[in-house]
Every structure is written in structure tokens, then in C-alpha cells.
ZAMARGU-4260 file (C-alpha; in steps of 0.2 Angstrom, whole numbers, plus 5000, padded with zeros to 4 digits):
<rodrens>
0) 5701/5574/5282 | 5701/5583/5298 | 5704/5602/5301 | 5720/5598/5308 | 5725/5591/5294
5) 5725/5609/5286 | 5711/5603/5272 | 5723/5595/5259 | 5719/5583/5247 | 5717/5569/5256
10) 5729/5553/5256 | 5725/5537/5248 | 5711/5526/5258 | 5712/5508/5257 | 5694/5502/5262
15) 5679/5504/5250 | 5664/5513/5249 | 5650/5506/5261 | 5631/5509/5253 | 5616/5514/5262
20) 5610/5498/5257 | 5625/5489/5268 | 5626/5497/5282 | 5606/5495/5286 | 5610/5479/5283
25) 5627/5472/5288 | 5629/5485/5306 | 5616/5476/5313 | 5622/5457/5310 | 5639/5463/5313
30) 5634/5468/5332 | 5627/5448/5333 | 5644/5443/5327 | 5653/5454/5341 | 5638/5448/5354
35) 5642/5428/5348 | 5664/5431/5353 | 5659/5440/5368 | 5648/5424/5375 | 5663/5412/5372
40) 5678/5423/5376 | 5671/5433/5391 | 5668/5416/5404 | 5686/5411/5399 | 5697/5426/5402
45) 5704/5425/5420 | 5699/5408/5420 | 5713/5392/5423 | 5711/5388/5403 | 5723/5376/5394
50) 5734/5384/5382 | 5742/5374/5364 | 5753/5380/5351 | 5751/5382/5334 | 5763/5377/5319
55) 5771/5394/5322 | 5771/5392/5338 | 5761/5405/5343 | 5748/5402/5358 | 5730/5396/5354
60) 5714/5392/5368 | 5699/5389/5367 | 5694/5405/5367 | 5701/5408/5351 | 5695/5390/5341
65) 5678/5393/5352 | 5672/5412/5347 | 5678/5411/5328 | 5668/5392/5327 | 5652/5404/5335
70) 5654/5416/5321 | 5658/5405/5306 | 5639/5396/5311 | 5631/5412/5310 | 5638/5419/5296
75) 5634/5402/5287 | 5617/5401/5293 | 5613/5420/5289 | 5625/5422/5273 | 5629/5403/5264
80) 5636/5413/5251 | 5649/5423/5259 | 5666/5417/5259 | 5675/5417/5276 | 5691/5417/5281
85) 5698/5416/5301 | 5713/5414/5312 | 5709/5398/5315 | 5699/5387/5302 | 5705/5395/5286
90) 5697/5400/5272 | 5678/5395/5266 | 5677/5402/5247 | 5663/5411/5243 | 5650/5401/5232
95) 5652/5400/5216 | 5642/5414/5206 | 5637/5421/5223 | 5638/5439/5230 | 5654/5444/5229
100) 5655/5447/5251 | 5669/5439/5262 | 5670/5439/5281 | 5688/5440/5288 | 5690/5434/5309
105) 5702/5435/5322 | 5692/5430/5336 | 5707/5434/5348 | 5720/5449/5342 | 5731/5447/5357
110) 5730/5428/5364 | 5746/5430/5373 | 5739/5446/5380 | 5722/5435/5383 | 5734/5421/5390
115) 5743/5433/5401 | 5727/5440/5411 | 5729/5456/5400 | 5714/5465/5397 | 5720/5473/5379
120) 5714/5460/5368 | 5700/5461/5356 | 5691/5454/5341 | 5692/5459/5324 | 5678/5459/5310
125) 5680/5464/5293 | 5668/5463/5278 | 5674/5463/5263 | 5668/5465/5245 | 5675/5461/5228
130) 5669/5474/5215 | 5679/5467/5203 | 5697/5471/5206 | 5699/5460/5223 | 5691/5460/5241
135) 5694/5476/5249 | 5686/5478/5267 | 5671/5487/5269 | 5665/5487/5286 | 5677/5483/5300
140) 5676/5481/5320 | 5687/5481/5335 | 5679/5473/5349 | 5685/5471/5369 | 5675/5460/5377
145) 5686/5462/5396 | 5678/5482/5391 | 5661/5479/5386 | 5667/5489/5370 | 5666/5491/5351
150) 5673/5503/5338 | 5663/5499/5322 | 5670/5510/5308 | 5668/5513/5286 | 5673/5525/5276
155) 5664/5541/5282 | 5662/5538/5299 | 5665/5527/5316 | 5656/5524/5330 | 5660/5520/5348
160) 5647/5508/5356 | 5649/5502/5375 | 5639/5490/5384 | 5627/5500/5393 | 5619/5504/5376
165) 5628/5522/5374 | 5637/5527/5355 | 5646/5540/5350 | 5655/5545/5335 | 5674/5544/5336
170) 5690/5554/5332 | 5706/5553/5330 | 5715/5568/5339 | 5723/5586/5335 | 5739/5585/5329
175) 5754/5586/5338 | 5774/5585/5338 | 5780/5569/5336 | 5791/5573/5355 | 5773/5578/5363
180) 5764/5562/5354 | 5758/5545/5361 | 5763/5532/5350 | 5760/5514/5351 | 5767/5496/5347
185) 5764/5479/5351 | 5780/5473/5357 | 5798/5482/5361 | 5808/5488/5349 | 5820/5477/5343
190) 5812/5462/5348 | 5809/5446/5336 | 5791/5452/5335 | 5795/5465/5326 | 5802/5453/5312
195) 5820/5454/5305 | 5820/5469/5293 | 5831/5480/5300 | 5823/5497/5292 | 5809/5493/5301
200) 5817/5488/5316 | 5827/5504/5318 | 5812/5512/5310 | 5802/5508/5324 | 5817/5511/5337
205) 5819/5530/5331 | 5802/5531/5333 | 5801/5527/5351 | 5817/5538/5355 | 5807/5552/5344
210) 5788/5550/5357 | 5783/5561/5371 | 5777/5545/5378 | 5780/5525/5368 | 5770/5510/5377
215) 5769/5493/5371 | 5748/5494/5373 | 5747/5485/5358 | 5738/5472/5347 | 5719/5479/5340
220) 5719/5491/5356 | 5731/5502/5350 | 5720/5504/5336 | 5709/5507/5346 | 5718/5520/5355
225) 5721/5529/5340 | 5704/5530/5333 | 5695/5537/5349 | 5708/5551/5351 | 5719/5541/5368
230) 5734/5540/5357 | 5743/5548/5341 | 5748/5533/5332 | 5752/5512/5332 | 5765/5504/5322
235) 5764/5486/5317 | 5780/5481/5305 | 5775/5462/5304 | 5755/5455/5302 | 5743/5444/5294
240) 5730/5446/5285 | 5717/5447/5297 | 5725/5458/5309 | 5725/5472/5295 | 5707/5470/5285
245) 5698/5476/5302 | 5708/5490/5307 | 5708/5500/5290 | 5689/5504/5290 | 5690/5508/5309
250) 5703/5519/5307 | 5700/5528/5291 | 5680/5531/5297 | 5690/5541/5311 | 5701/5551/5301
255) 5716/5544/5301 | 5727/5536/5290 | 5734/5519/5287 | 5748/5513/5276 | 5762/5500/5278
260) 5780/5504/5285 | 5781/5505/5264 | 5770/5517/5263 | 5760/5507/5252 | 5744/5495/5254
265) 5744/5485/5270 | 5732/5473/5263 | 5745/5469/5252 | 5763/5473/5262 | 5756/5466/5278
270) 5763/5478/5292 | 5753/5494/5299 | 5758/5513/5302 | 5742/5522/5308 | 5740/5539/5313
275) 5733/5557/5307 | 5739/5564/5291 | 5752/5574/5297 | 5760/5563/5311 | 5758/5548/5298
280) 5769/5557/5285 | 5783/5560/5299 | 5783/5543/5304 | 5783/5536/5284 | 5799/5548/5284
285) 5809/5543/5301 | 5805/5524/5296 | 5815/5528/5277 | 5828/5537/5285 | 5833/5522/5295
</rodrens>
């Protein structure tokens, strides 16, 4: 934990432990999987691009069927024995007996933002590994291909790579009352994005009245946001499964915390409240009290 955080014990992480082993290993192959989305995705964005909707009726391009189709081939070729499981072909198992690794994909976190000529889309990565008690990710990345940038996070550390070839290692930032704090969502308060559990909705209302400053700069970039020190936290009360597996290494690597707007696991209660120890505490509170 951070200084700020005034060296308590810290709170409860949700990713697992990434060997040396791995990260030689997987860091690399996971920068060709961000270099694969970015040649499908970045020609489409701002171009005339047809648009369909899914089952839920949640938008879809070919942006979106395009880079995760990219990255599944690789990851087959490379890895046959991974499992896979994407946005928008499912879940491949891993083979039986194999190494006990899992990619999840979300080739576009934010297609109505992509859709909309919004440059706050991104692509998440996670790896996963099963040590025996379930898949718990590993190694995760957020990716903006509009931007040219990636975070690539673990437990321990994460790293901001840019496309003129510079990194740096990321933070999130000092702590600061809630009323002087940046806090982000991905869609207004209230709205039926934010599904129909009122504690959260009110939750998340009380904490946008609380803000020095609330913006809807949501979806993976407020993630983002958050682990290179441009915002205090990002709250999500409704998610997937892929949405979530990326975004814990990320931002634990840069010392922050993740939980659901339970508290608990968001691998498990799918929703997200990330942000330093101290401010993460606060909001867990003002989300209860509603």
C-alpha cells in the first residue's frame, strides 16, 4: 500500500500472484495481443461503420467481432491449450488436462462510446490462472487505441506504455476529501445503466452530490484515470465478467483497491468501486448508508 494510505495492513486483493516465470513470458505476447485490436479497431473508429444489436440489445460492430476474432487466432495458435473466454464468441474451455491458464477479451469496453465517435474506449486483457480454487486474473491490460496507450498491470506493479515506445510505472494518487476528489462513472446517476438496485443507485447519486468534481468519463478509461493518478475513483454497480477480470490487476498493480459496491469479490458480485484505500472505505460507507 501506499504512504498515503498511512502503512496499514493492507486490504484484501483480488488478482493472484504473477511469477517471474510469467511475466517474461506472458508481457510480451500480451503487447502482440494489444498490437492485433489496435490494427482492426483503429482503421474503423471515425469511420461510416454499420452498427447491429445483440440479444440485449446492446450495440455490436465490426470493430468489436473483428479484434476479438484477431486475438482468439493468436492466442490459439500460441497457446491451444488456454481457455478463452470473449465479449463476443464465448467461452473456448481449456484442454482437458492442460495448463490451468485462461484469456478473458473485451475487444471494445465502450462500443457506444466507439459508436458515438468517443475517443474513451479501450480493450481489455486479462490472464487468468486456476491454482486450484478457480481462475483468478493474473495479468490484466487496458488499452486505447484512439490514444496509442496501454496500462499493463499485476500484483506488485503497473506500467504505462504509449506509442512512441516510452513506460513508466503508474500510481494511483494522494488521498484527498471526498468534496476535493474526482470520481468517475460510466453513465448518470439514476440512469437504467446503472441497473435497478436502488442502494446502489442512490449509492452512487450521494456519491456524485459528495465529489469535488463527478464526470461520466467512463467505461475501462476511468480505470484508467484512476491508476495513473488523473482521477480519485470509478464506480460501476452493474458489469460482466470481462469488464472486471482486466481491471483488478491494473488497478491493484497501482495501488489501489477494488471491491464491489458489496464490498466483497467483484469477480464474483459483478459491479466495481475502485479507488485508494482510504477514499475506497468512504465510498463502501456512503454506498451502505443509502
Amino acid at each position: 500500500m501506499r504512504a498515503e494510505d498511512g502503512g496499514n495492513v493492507p486490504k484484501t486483493q483480488y488478482s493472484g500472484n504473477l511469477t517471474a516465470a510469467e511475466e517474461g513470458e506472458f508481457t510480451p505476447f500480451l503487447h502482440e495481443l494489444i498490437a492485433c485490436a489496435f490494427s482492426v479497431i483503429q482503421p474503423l473508429f471515425l469511420a461510416p461503420i454499420e452498427v447491429d444489436r445483440k440479444a440485449d440489445h446492446t450495440p455490436v460492430t465490426e470493430a468489436d467481432r473483428g479484434a476479438e476474432r484477431r486475438m482468439r487466432s493468436v492466442i490459439e495458435l500460441r497457446y491451444p491449450a488456454h481457455g478463452v473466454i470473449g465479449e463476443e464468441f464465448g467461452e473456448r474451455p481449456a484442454a482437458p488436462g492442460a495448463q490451468r491458464y485462461r484469456w478473458i477479451l473485451d475487444p471494445v469496453d465502450g462500443t457506444k462510446a466507439f459508436i458515438s465517435h468517443c475517443f474513451l474506449f479501450g480493450t481489455l486483457i486479462a490472464l487468468e490462472r486456476d491454482d486450484g480454487a478457480g481462475f483468478r486474473p493474473i495479468l490484466g491490460c487496458i488499452a486505447h487505441a484512439a490514444a496509442g496507450a496501454a496500462l499493463i498491470g499485476h500484483r506488485g506493479q503497473t506500467i504505462l506504455f504509449r506509442r512512441d515506445g516510452t513506460q513508466r510505472p503508474v500510481q494511483v494518487r494522494d488521498a484527498r476529501p471526498i468534496g476535493e476528489s474526482t470520481v468517475l462513472m460510466t453513465s448518470m446517476p439514476g440512469s437504467g445503466e446503472q441497473g435497478s438496485n436502488p442502494v446502489h443507485v442512490r449509492g452512487v447519486s450521494h456519491i456524485a452530490s459528495a465529489a469535488g468534481l463527478a464526470r461520466t468519463w467512463g467505461d475501462c478509461f476511468g480505470y484508467f484515470a484512476l491508476a495513473t493518478g488523473g482521477a480519485d475513483a470509478m464506480l460501476d454497480p452493474v458489469l460482466s465478467y470481462w469488464d472486471v477480470a482486466a481491471v483488478v490487476p491494473v488497478v491493484e498493480g497501482a495501488g489501489g483497491v477494488v471491491s464491489s459496491f458489496q464490498g466483497g469479490d467483484p469477480l464474483v458480485d459483478l459491479s466495481l468501486v475502485a479507488a485508494g484505500a482510504t477514499l475506497h472505505e468512504e465510498l463502501i460507507n456512503l454506498i451502505a448508508r443509502a
